[in-house]
C-alpha positions, 0 to 999 in steps of 0.5 A, spaced: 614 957 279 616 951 284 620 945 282 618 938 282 619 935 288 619 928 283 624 930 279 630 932 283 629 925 286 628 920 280 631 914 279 634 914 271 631 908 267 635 902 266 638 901 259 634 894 258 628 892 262 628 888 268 636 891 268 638 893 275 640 900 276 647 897 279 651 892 279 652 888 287 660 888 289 661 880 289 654 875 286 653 870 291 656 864 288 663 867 288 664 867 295 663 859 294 669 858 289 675 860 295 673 853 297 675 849 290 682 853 290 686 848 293 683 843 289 684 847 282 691 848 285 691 841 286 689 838 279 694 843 276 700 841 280 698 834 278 698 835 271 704 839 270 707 833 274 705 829 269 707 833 263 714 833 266 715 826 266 711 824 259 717 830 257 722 826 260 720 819 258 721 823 250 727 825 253 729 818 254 727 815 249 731 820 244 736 820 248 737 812 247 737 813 240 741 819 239 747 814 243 745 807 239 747 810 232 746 802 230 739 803 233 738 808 228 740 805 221 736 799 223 730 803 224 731 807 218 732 800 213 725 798 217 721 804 214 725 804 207 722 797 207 715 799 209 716 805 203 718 801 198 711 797 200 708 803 199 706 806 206 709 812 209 712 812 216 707 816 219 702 810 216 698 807 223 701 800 220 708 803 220 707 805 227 703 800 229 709 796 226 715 800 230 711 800 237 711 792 237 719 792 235 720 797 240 715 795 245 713 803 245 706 806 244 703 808 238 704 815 240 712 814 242 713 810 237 710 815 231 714 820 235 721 816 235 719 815 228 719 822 227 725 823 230 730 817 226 727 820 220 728 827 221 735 826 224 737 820 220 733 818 214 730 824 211 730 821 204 724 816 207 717 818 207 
């Protein structure tokens, strides 16, 4: 008997219909991404610049309390008053509140607040 010629040079199907029998190295739109490197590296190095100095302006702004113990306890007797009114320090008027006094935002306020407290007055709520 003689060998199918067809057979030996057969091409195995693919498992999924229309599914190329082998994968290219590199897709075609990969090679374009080397340009946007710069400007990726660009945009991280921007946003840990600007983590870092967020950090350090926390750093500040604990640091001032932590030296100004006085600073403290008048914060503190304002939350005691706020609680004794019924909210809680974290509330948005209580931080609201603390942001005008201290001339913070609402967001360094609310992390200044946490901070007394925790250091301070940890019986305020």
């Amino acid at each position: 008997m003689e060998a199918d010629p067809l057979a030996t040079t057969a091409v195995p199907a693919p498992l999924f219909r229309n599914a190329p029998l082998h994968r290219p190295l590199l897709r075609p739109g990969l090679r374009r991404t080397h340009r946007l490197r710069p400007v990726l590296l660009a945009a991280a190095l921007l946003a840990a610049a600007t983590a870092t100095a967020s950090a350090r302006a926390q750093s500040t702004l604990l640091d001032s309390v932590k030296q100004n113990p006085q600073r403290a306890k008048a914060l503190c007797t304002e939350l005691k008053t706020l609680n004794a009114q019924g909210l809680s320090y974290t509330s948005p008027q209580a931080v609201a509140q603390v942001a005008a006094r201290e001339g913070l935002s609402a967001t360094d306020a609310e992390i200044l607040s946490t901070y007394v407290v925790g250091l301070y007055c940890p019986d305020v709520r």
